[in-house]
LUMKOLBA-34335 format. One record per residue (C-alpha): residue number from 1; residue in one letter; chain; x, y, z. Coordinates in Angstrom, 1 decimal. Example, Ala and Ser with C-alpha at 12.3 -4.5 7.8 and 13.67 -1.06 7.14 Angstrom:
2
<r><seq>1</seq><type>a</type><mol>A</mol><x>12.3</x><y>-4.5</y><z>7.8</z></r>
<r><seq>2</seq><type>s</type><mol>A</mol><x>13.7</x><y>-1.1</y><z>7.1</z></r>
//
This chain:
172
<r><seq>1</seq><type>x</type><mol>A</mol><x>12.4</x><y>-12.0</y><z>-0.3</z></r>
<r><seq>2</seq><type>x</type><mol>A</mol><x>9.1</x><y>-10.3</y><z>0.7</z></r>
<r><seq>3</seq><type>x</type><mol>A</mol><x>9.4</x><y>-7.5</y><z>-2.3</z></r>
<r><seq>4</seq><type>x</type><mol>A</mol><x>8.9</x><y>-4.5</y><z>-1.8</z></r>
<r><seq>5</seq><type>x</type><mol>A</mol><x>10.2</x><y>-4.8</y><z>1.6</z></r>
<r><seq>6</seq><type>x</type><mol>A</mol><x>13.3</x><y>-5.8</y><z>3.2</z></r>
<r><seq>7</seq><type>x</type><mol>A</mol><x>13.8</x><y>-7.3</y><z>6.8</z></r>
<r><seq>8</seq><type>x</type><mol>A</mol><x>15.3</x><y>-5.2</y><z>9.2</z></r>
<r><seq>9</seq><type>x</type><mol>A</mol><x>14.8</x><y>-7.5</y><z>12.3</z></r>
<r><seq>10</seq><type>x</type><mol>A</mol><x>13.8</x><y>-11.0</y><z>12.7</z></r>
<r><seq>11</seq><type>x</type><mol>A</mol><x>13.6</x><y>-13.1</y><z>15.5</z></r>
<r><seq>12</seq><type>x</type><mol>A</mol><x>11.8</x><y>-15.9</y><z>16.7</z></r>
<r><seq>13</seq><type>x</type><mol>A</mol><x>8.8</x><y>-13.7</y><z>18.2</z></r>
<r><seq>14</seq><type>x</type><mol>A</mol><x>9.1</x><y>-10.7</y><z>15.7</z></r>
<r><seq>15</seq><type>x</type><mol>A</mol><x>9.7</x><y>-10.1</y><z>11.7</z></r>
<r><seq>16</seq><type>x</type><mol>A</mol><x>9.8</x><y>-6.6</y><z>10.6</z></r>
<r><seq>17</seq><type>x</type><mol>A</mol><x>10.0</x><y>-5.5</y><z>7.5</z></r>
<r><seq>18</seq><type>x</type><mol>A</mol><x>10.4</x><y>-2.0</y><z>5.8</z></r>
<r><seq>19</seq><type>x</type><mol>A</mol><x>9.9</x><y>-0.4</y><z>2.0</z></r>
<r><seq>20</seq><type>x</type><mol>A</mol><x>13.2</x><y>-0.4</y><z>0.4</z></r>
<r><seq>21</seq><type>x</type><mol>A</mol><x>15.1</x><y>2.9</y><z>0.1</z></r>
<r><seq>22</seq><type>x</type><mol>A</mol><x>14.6</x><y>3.1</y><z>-3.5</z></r>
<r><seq>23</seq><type>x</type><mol>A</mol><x>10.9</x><y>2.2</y><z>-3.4</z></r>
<r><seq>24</seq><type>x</type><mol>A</mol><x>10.3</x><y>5.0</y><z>-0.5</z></r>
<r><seq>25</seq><type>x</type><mol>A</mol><x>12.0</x><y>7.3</y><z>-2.1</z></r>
<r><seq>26</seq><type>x</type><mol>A</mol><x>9.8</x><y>6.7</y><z>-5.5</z></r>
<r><seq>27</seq><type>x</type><mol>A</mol><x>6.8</x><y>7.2</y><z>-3.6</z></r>
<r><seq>28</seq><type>x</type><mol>A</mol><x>7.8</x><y>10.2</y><z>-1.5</z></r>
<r><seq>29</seq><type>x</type><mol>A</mol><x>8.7</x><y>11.8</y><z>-4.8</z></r>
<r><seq>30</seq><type>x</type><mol>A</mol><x>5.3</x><y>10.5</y><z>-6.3</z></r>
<r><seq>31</seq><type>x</type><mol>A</mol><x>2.7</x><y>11.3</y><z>-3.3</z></r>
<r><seq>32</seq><type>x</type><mol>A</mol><x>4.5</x><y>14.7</y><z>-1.6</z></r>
<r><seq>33</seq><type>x</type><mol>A</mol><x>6.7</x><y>16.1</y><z>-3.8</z></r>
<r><seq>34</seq><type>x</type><mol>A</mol><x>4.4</x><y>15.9</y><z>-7.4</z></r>
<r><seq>35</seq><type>x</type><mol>A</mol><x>1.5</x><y>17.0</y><z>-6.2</z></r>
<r><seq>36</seq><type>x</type><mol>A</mol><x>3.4</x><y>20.2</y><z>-5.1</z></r>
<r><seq>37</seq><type>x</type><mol>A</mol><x>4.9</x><y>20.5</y><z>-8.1</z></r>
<r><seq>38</seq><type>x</type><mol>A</mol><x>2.0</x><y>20.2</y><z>-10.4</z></r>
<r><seq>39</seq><type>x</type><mol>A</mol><x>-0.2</x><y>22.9</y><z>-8.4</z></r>
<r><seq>40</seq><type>x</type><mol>A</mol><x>3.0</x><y>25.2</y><z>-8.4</z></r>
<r><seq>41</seq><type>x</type><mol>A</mol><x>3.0</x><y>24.7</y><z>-12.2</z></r>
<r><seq>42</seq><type>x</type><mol>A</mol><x>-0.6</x><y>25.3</y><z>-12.5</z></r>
<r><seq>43</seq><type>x</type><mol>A</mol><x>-0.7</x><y>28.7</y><z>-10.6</z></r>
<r><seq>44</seq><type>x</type><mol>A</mol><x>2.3</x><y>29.9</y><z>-12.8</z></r>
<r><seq>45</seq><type>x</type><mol>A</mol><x>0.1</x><y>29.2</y><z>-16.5</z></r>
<r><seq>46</seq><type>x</type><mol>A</mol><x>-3.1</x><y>29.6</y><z>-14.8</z></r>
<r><seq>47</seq><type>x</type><mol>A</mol><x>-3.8</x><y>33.0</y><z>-16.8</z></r>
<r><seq>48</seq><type>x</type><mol>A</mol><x>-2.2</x><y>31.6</y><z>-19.9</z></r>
<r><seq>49</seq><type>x</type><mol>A</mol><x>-4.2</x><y>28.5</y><z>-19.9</z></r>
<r><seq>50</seq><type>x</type><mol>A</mol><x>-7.3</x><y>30.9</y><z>-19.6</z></r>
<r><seq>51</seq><type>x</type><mol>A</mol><x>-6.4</x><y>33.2</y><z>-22.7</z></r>
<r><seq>52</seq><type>x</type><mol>A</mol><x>-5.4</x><y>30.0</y><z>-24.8</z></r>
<r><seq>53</seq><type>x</type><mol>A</mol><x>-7.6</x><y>27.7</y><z>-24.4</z></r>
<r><seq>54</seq><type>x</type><mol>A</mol><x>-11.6</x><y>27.9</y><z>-25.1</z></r>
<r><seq>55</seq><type>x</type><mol>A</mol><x>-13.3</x><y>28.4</y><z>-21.5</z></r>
<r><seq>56</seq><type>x</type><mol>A</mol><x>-14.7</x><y>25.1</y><z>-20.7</z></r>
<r><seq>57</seq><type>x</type><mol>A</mol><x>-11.7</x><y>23.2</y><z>-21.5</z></r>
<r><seq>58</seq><type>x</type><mol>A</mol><x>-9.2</x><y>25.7</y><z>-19.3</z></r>
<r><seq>59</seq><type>x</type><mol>A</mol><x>-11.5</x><y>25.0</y><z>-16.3</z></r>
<r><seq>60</seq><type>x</type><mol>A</mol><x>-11.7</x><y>21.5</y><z>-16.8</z></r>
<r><seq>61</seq><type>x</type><mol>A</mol><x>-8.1</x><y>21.0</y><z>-17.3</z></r>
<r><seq>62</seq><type>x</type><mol>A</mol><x>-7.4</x><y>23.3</y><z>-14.4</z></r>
<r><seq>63</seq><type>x</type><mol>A</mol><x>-10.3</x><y>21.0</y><z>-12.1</z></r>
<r><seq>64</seq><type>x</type><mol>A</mol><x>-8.2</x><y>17.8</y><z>-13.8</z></r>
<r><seq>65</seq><type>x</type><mol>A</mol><x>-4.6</x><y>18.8</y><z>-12.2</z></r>
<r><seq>66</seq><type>x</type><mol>A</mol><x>-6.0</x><y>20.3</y><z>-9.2</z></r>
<r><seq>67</seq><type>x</type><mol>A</mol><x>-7.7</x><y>17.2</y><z>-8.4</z></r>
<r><seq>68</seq><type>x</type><mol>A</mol><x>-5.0</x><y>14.6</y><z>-9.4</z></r>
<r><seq>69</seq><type>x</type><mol>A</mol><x>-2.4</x><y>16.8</y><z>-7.0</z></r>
<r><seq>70</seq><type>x</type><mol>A</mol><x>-5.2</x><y>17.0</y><z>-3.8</z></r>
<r><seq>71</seq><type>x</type><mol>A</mol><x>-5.5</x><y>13.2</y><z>-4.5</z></r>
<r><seq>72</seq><type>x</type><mol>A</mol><x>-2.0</x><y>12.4</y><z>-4.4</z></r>
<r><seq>73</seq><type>x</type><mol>A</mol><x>-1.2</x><y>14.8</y><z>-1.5</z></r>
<r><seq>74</seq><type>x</type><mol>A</mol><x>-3.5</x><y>12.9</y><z>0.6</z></r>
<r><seq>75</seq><type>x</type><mol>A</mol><x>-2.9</x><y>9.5</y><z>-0.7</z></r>
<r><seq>76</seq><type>x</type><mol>A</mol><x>-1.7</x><y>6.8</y><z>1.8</z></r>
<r><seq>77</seq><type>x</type><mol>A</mol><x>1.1</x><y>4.6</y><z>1.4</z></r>
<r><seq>78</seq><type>x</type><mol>A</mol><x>2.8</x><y>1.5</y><z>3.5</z></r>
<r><seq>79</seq><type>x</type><mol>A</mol><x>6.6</x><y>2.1</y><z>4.7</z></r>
<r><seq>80</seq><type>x</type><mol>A</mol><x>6.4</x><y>-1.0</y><z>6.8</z></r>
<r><seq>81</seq><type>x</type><mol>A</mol><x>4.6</x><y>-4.0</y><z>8.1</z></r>
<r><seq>82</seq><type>x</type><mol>A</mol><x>5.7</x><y>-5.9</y><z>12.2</z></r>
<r><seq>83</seq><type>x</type><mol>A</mol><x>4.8</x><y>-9.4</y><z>12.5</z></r>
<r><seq>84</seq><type>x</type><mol>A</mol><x>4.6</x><y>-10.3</y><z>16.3</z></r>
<r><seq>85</seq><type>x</type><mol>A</mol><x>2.8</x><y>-13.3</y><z>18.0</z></r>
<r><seq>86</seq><type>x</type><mol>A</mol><x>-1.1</x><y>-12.6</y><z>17.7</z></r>
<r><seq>87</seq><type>x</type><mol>A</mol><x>-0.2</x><y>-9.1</y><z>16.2</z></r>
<r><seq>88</seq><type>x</type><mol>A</mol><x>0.4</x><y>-7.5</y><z>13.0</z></r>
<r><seq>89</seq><type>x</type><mol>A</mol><x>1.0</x><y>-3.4</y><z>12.3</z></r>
<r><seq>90</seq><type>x</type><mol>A</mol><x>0.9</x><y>-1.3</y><z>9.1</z></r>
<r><seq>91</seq><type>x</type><mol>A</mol><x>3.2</x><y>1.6</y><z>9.5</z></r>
<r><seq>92</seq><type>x</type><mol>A</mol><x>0.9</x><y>4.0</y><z>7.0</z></r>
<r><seq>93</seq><type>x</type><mol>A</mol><x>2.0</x><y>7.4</y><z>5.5</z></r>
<r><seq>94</seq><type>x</type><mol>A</mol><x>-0.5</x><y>9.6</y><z>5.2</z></r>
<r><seq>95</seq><type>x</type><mol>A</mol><x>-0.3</x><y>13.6</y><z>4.3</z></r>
<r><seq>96</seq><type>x</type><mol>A</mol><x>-0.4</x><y>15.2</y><z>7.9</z></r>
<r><seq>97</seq><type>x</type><mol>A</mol><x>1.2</x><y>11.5</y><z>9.9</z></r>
<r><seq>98</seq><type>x</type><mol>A</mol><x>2.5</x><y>8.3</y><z>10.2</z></r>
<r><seq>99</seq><type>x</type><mol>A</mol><x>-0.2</x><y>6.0</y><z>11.2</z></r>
<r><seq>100</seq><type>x</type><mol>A</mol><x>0.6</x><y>2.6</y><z>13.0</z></r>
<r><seq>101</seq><type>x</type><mol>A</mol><x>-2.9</x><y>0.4</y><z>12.4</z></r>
<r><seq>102</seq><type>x</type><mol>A</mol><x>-2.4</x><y>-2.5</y><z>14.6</z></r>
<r><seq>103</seq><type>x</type><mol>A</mol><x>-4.8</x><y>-5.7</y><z>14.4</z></r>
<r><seq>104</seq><type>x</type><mol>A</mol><x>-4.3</x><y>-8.2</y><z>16.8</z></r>
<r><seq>105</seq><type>x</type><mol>A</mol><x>-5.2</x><y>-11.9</y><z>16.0</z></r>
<r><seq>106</seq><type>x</type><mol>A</mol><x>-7.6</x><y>-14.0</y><z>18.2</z></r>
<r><seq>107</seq><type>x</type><mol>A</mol><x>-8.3</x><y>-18.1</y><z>18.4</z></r>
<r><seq>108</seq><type>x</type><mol>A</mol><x>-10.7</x><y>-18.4</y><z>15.7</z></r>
<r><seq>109</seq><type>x</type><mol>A</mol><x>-9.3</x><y>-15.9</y><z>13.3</z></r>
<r><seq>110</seq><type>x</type><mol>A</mol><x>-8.0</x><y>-17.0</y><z>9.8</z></r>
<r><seq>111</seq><type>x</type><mol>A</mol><x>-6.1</x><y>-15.7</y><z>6.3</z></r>
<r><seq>112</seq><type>x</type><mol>A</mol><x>-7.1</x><y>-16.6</y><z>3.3</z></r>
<r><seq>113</seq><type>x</type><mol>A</mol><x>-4.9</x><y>-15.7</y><z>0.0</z></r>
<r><seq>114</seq><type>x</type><mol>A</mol><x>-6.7</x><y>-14.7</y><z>-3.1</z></r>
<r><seq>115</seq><type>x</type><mol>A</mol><x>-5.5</x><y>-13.4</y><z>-6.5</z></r>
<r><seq>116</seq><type>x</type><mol>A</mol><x>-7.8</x><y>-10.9</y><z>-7.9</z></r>
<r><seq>117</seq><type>x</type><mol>A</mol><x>-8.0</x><y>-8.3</y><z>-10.7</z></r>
<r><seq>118</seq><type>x</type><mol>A</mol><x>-8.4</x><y>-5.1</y><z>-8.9</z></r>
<r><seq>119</seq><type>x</type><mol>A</mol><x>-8.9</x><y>-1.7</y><z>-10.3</z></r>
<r><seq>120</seq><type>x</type><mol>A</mol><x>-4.3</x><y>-1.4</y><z>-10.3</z></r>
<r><seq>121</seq><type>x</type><mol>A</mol><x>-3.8</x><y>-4.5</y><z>-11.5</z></r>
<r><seq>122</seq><type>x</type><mol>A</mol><x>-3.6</x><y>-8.4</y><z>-10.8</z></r>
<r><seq>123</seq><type>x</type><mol>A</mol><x>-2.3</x><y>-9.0</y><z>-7.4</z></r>
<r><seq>124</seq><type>x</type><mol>A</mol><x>-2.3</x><y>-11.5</y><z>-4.4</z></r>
<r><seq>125</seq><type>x</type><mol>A</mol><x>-4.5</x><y>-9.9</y><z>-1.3</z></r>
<r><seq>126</seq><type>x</type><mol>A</mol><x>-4.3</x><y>-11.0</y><z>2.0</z></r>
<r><seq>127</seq><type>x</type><mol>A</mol><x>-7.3</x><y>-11.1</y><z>3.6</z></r>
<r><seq>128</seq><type>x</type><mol>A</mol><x>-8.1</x><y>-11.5</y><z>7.4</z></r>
<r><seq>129</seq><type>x</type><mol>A</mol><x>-11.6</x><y>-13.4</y><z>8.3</z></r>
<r><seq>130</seq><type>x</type><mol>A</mol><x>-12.6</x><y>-11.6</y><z>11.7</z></r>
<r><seq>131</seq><type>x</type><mol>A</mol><x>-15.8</x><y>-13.2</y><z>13.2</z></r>
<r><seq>132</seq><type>x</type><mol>A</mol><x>-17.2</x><y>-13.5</y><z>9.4</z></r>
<r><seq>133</seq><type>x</type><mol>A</mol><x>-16.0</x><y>-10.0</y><z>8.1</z></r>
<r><seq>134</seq><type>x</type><mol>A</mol><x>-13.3</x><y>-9.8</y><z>5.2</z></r>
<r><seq>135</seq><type>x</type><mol>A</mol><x>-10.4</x><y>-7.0</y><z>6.3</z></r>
<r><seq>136</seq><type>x</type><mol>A</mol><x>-7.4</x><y>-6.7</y><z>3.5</z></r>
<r><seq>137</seq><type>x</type><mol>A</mol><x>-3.6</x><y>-6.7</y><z>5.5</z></r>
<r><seq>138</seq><type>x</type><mol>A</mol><x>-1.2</x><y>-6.9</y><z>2.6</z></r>
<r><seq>139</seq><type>x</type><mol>A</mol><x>-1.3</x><y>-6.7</y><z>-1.3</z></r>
<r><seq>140</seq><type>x</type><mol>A</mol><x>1.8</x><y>-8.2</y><z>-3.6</z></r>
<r><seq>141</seq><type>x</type><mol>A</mol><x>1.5</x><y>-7.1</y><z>-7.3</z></r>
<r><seq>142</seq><type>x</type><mol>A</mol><x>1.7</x><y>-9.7</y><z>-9.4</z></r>
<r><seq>143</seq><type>x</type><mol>A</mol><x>3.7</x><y>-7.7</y><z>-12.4</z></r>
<r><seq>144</seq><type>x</type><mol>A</mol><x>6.9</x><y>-8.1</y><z>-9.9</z></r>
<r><seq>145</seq><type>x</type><mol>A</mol><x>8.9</x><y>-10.9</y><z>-10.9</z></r>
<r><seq>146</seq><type>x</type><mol>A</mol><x>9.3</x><y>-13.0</y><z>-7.3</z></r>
<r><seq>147</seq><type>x</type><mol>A</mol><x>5.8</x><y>-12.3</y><z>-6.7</z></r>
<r><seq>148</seq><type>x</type><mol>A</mol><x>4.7</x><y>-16.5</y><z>-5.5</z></r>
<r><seq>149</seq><type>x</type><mol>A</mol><x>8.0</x><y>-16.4</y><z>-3.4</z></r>
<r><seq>150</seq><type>x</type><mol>A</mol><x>7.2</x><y>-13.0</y><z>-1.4</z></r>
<r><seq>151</seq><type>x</type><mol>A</mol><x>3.3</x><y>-14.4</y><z>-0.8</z></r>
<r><seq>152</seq><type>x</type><mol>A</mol><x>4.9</x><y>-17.8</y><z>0.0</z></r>
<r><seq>153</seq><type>x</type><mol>A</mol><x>7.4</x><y>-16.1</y><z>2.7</z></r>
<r><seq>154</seq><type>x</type><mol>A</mol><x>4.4</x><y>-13.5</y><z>3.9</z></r>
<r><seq>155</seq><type>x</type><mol>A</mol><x>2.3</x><y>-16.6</y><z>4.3</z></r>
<r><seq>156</seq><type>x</type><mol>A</mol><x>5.4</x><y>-18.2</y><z>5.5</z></r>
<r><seq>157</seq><type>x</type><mol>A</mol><x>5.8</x><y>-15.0</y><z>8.1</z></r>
<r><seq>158</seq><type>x</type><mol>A</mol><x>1.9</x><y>-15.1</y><z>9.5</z></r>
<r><seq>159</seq><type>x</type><mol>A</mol><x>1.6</x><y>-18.2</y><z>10.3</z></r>
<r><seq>160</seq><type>x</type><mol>A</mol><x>5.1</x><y>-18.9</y><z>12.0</z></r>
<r><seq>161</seq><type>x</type><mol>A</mol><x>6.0</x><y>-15.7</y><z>13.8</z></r>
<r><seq>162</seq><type>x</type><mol>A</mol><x>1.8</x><y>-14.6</y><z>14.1</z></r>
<r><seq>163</seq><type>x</type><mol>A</mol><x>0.7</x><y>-17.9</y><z>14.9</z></r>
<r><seq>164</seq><type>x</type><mol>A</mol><x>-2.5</x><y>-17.7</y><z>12.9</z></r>
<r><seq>165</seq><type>x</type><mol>A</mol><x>-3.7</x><y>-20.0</y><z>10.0</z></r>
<r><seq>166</seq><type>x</type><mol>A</mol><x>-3.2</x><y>-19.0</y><z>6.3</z></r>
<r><seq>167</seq><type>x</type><mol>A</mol><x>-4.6</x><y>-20.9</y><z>3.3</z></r>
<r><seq>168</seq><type>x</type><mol>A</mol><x>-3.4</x><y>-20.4</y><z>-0.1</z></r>
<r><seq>169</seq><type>x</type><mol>A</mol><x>-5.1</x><y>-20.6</y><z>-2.8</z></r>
<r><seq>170</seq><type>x</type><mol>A</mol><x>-4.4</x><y>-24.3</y><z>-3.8</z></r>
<r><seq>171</seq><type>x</type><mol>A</mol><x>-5.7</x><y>-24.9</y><z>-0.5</z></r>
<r><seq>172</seq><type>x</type><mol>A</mol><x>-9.5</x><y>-23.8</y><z>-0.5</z></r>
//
């Protein structure tokens, strides 16, 4: 269980693990196919917003829409994350590509687990220490239901199949 994701291959050298269909389908829909929608939507009332409503507030709304749908358009979103030994890669979709953002994990390098109130909601981060700098490799929402099982198994997944340390919170 490593919610959202599902295993596609595991071995004893590799663990990969992709967004389930239902969860990359929500997010297509969300991040390419809304934002099209709503700037289609806007071009098609754009004059009737401006005889309607008083002047400042039709530009603002417009500005409002026009911003949310160039925001989502080139939002980025993770389809999959690859343990290997010394190796993890983000499979990233972005508006134009698919990005592969691989980090590779040296002698001295560490994970530490933290649950923090971000600006979405409460989650567990990942974080990577890298000769004394902070980089964030996975975030589990904690609203989902299995969320200490899937950071158990993640943890579970970095050190076993990575080879690299990872402390918990109950741990540090």
């Amino acid at each position: 269980m490593y919610t959202p994701f599902e295993k596609t291959k595991e071995g004893s050298d590799i663990l990969i693990l992709d967004l389930k269909k239902s969860h990359r389908f929500i997010r297509f829909i969300l991040f390419r196919v809304l934002p099209w929608f709503l700037l289609g939507c806007l071009a098609v009332v754009y004059n009737s917003l401006q005889k309607e409503m008083p002047g400042w507030f039709a530009y603002v709304f417009i500005l409002g829409i026009g911003g949310l749908s160039i925001f989502l358009l080139f939002f980025t979103y993770e389809t999959g994350i690859t343990f290997e030994r010394h190796r993890f890669t983000r499979k990233v979709h972005g508006f134009f590509k698919v990005q592969h953002q691989t980090i590779d994990f040296l002698e001295n390098d560490h994970i530490e687990v933290i649950k923090e109130q971000g600006g979405r909601s409460e989650c567990w981060l990942f974080y990577l220490f890298k000769d004394q700098k902070k980089k964030n490799l996975v975030r589990i929402p904690m609203f989902l239901d299995d969320n200490i099982a899937s950071r158990n198994n993640l943890a579970a997944a970095f050190e076993h199949v990575c080879g690299i340390k990872v402390l918990l919170p109950d741990q540090y």
